[in-house]
Short mmCIF file of the C-alpha atoms (twelve columns), coordinates in Angstrom:
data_MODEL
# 
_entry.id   MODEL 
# 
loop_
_atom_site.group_PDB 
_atom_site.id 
_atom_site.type_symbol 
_atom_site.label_atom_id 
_atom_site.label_alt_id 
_atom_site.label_comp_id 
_atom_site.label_asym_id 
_atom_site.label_seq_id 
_atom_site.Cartn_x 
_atom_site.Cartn_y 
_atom_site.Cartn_z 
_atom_site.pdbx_PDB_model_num 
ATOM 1   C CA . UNK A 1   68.729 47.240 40.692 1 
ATOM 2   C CA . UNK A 2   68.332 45.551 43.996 1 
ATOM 3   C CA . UNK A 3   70.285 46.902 46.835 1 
ATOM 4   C CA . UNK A 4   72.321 44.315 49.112 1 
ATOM 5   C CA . UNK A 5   70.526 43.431 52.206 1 
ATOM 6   C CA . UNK A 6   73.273 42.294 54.006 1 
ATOM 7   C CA . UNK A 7   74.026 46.285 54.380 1 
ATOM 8   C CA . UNK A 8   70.988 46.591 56.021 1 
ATOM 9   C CA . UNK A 9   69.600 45.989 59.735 1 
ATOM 10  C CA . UNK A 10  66.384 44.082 58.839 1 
ATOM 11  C CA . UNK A 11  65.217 43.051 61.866 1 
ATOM 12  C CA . UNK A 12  65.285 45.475 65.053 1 
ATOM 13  C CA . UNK A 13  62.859 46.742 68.291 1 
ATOM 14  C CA . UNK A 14  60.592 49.806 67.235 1 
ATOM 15  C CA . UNK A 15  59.602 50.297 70.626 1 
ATOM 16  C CA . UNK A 16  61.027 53.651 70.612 1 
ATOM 17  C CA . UNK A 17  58.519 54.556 68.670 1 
ATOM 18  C CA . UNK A 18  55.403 53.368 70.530 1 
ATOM 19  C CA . UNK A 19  53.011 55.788 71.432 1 
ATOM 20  C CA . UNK A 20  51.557 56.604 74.708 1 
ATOM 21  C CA . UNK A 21  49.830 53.641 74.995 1 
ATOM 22  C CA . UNK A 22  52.727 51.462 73.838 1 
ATOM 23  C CA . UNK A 23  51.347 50.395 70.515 1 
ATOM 24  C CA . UNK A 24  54.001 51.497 67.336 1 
ATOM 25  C CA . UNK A 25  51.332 52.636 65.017 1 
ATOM 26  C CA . UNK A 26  51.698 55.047 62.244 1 
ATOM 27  C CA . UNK A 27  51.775 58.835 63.177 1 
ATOM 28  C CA . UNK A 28  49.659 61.354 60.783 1 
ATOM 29  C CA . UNK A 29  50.209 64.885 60.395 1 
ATOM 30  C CA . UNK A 30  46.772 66.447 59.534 1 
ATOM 31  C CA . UNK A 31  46.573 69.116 56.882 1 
ATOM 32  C CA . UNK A 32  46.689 72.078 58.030 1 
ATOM 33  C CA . UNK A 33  48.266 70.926 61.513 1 
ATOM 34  C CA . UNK A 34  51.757 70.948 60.280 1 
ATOM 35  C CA . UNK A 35  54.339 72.907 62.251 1 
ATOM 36  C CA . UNK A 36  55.991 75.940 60.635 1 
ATOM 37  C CA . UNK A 37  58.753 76.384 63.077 1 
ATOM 38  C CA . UNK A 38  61.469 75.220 60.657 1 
ATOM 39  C CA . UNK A 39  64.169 78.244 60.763 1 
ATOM 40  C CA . UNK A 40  62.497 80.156 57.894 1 
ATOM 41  C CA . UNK A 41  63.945 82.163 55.478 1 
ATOM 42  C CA . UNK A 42  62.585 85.327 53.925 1 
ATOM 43  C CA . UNK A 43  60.779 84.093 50.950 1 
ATOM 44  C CA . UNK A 44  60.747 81.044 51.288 1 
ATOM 45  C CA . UNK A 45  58.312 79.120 54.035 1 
ATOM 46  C CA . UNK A 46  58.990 75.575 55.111 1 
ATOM 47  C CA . UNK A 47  56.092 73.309 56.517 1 
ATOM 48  C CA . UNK A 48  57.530 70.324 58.132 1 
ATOM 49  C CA . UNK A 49  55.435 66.951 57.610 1 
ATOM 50  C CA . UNK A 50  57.563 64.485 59.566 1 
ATOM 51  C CA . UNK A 51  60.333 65.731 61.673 1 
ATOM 52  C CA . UNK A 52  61.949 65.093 64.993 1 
ATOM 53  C CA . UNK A 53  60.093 68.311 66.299 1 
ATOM 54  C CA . UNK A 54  56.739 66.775 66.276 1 
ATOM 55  C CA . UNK A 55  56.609 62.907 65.306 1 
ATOM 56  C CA . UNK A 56  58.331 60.242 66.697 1 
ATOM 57  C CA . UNK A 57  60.620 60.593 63.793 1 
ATOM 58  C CA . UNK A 58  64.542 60.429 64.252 1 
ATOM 59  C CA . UNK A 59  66.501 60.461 60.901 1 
ATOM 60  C CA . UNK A 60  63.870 62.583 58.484 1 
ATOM 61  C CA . UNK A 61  62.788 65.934 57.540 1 
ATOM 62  C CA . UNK A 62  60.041 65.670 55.643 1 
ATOM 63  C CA . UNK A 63  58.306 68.755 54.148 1 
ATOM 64  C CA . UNK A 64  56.789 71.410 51.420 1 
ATOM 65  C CA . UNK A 65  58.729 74.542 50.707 1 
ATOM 66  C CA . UNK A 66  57.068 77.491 48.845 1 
ATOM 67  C CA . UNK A 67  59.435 79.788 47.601 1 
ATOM 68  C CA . UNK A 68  58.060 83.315 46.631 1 
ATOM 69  C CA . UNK A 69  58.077 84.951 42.880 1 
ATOM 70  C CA . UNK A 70  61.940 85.583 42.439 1 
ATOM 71  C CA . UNK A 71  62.828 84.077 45.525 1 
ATOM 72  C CA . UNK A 72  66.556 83.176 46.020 1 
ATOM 73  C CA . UNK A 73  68.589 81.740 48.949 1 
ATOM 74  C CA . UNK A 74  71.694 82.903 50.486 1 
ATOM 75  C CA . UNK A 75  74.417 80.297 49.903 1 
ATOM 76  C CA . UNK A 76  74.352 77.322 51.993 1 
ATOM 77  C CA . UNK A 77  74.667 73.827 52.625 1 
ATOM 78  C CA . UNK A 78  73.017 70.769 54.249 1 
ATOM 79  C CA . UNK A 79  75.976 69.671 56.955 1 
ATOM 80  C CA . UNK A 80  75.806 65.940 56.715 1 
ATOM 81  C CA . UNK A 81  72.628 65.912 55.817 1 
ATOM 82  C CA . UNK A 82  71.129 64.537 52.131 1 
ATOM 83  C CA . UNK A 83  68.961 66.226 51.209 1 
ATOM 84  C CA . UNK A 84  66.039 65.117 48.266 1 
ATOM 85  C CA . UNK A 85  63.517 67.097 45.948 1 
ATOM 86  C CA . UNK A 86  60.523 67.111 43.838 1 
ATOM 87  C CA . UNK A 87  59.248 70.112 41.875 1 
ATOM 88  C CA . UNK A 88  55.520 70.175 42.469 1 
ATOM 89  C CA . UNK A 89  55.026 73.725 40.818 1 
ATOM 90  C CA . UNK A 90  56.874 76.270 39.479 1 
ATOM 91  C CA . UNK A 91  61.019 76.663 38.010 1 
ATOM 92  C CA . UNK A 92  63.457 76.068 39.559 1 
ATOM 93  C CA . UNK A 93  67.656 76.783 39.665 1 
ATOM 94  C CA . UNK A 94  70.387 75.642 42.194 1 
ATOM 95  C CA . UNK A 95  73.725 76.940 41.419 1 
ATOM 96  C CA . UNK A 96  76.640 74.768 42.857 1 
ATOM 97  C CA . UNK A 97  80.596 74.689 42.137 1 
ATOM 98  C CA . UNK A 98  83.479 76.137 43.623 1 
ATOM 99  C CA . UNK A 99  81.737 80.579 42.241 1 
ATOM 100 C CA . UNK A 100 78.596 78.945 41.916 1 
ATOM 101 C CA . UNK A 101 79.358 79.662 38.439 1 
ATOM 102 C CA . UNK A 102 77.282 76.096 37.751 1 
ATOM 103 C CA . UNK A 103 73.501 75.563 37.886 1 
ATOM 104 C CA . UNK A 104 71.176 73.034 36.788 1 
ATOM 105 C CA . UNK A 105 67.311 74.191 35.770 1 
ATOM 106 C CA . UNK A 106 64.157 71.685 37.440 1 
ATOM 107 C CA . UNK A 107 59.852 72.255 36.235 1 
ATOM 108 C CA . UNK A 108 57.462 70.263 37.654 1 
ATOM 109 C CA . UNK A 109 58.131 66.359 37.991 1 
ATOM 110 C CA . UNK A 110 61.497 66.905 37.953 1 
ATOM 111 C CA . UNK A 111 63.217 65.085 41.091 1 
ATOM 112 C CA . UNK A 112 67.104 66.409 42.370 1 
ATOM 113 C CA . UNK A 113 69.409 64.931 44.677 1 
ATOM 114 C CA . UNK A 114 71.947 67.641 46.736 1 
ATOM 115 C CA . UNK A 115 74.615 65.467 48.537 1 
ATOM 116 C CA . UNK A 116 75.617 66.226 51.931 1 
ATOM 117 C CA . UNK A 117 77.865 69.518 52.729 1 
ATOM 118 C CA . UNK A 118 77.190 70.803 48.690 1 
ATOM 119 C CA . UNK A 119 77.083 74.769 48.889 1 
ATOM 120 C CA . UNK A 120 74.754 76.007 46.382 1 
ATOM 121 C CA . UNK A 121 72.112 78.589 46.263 1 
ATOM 122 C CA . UNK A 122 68.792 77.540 45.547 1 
ATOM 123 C CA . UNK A 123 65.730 80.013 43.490 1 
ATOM 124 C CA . UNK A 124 62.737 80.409 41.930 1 
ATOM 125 C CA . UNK A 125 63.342 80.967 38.294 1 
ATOM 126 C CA . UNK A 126 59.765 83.043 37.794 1 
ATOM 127 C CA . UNK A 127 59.605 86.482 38.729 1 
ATOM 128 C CA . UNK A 128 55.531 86.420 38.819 1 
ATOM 129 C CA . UNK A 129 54.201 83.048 40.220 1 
ATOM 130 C CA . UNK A 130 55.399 80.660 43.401 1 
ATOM 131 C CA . UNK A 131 57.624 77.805 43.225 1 
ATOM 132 C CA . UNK A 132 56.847 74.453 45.112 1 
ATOM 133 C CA . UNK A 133 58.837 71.974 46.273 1 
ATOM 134 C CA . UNK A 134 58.624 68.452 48.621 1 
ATOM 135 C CA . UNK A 135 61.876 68.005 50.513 1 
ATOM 136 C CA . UNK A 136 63.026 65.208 51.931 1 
ATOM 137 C CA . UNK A 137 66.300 65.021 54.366 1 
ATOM 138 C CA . UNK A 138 68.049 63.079 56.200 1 
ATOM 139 C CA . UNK A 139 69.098 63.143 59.454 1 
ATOM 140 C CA . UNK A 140 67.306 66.531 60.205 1 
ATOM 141 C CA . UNK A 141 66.580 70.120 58.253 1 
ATOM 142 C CA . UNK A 142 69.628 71.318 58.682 1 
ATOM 143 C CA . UNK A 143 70.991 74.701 57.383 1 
ATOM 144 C CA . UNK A 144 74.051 76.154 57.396 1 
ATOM 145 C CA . UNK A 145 74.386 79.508 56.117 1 
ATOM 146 C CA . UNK A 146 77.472 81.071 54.002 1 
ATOM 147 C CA . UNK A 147 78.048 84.340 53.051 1 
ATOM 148 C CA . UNK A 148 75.774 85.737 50.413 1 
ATOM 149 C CA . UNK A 149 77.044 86.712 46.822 1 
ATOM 150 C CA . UNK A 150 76.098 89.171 44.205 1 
ATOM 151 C CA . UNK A 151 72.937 88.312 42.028 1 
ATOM 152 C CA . UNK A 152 75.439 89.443 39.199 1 
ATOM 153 C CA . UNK A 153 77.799 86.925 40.525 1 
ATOM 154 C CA . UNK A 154 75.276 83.848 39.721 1 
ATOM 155 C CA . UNK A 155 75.262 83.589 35.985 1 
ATOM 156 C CA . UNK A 156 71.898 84.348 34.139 1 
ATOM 157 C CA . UNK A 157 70.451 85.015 37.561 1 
ATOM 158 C CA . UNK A 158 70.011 88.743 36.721 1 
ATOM 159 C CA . UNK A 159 69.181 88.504 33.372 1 
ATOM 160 C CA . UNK A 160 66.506 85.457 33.405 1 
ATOM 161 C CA . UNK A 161 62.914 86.135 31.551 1 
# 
């Protein structure tokens, strides 16, 4: 489907984003050279791409999370923020709803949308081997925590293979 353009701005200045020589160019972020200063949670490590820390980025968080064997969050939520995934490696699980009482299972390929202000808790599904994710967000990585829950609370959480 084609999206309206009239909801778009289509033309505009980019100057903000020249760099120090005035030219707007594209802006790499060299393997291995990515920042790691991206509030990190035990168990799970996130390497930021393209963010407002260290490209001339505004609006996006950009980045890989690796989530350890068994690895769950606490509950939390995205603010205003949406947020977008791909599954390189591994199962995943995000449980959602008013107990988190709901979840929805993701292998690699598998592509998930979490809309903005969401709570849901999000894990690795394999106790022995890393999970892998690309995230994509918009306006920034953010996190807001809520208070944790009970693995028993999160169904088949306890239980899994």
């Amino acid at each position: 489907m084609d999206p309206n353009l009239d909801n778009y701005v289509l033309e505009g200045d980019a100057s903000m984003y020249a760099n120090e020589s005035g030219l707007v160019v594209p802006f790499v972020t060299r393997a291995g050279q990515e920042p790691d200063l991206t509030g990190q949670s035990e168990g799970a490590v996130r390497v930021s791409g393209v963010s407002i820390q260290h490209t001339p980025a505004t609006k996006l968080w950009f980045g890989q999370v690796r989530n350890l064997a068994g690895y769950r969050s606490v509950p939390h939520h995205h603010g205003e923020a949406e947020t977008g995934g791909f599954v390189l490696s591994g199962r995943a699980r995000i449980y959602f709803g008013e107990r988190f009482e709901d979840y929805l299972d993701m292998s690699e390929g598998d592509w998930v949308f979490v809309p903005p202000f969401m709570p849901h808790v999000e894990c690795n599904l394999d106790r022995n081997n890393p999970l892998t994710w690309m995230t994509a967000r918009t306006p920034e990585n953010i996190v807001v925590n809520l208070p944790q829950v009970d693995d028993a609370d999160l169904p088949g959480w306890a239980d899994r293979p």
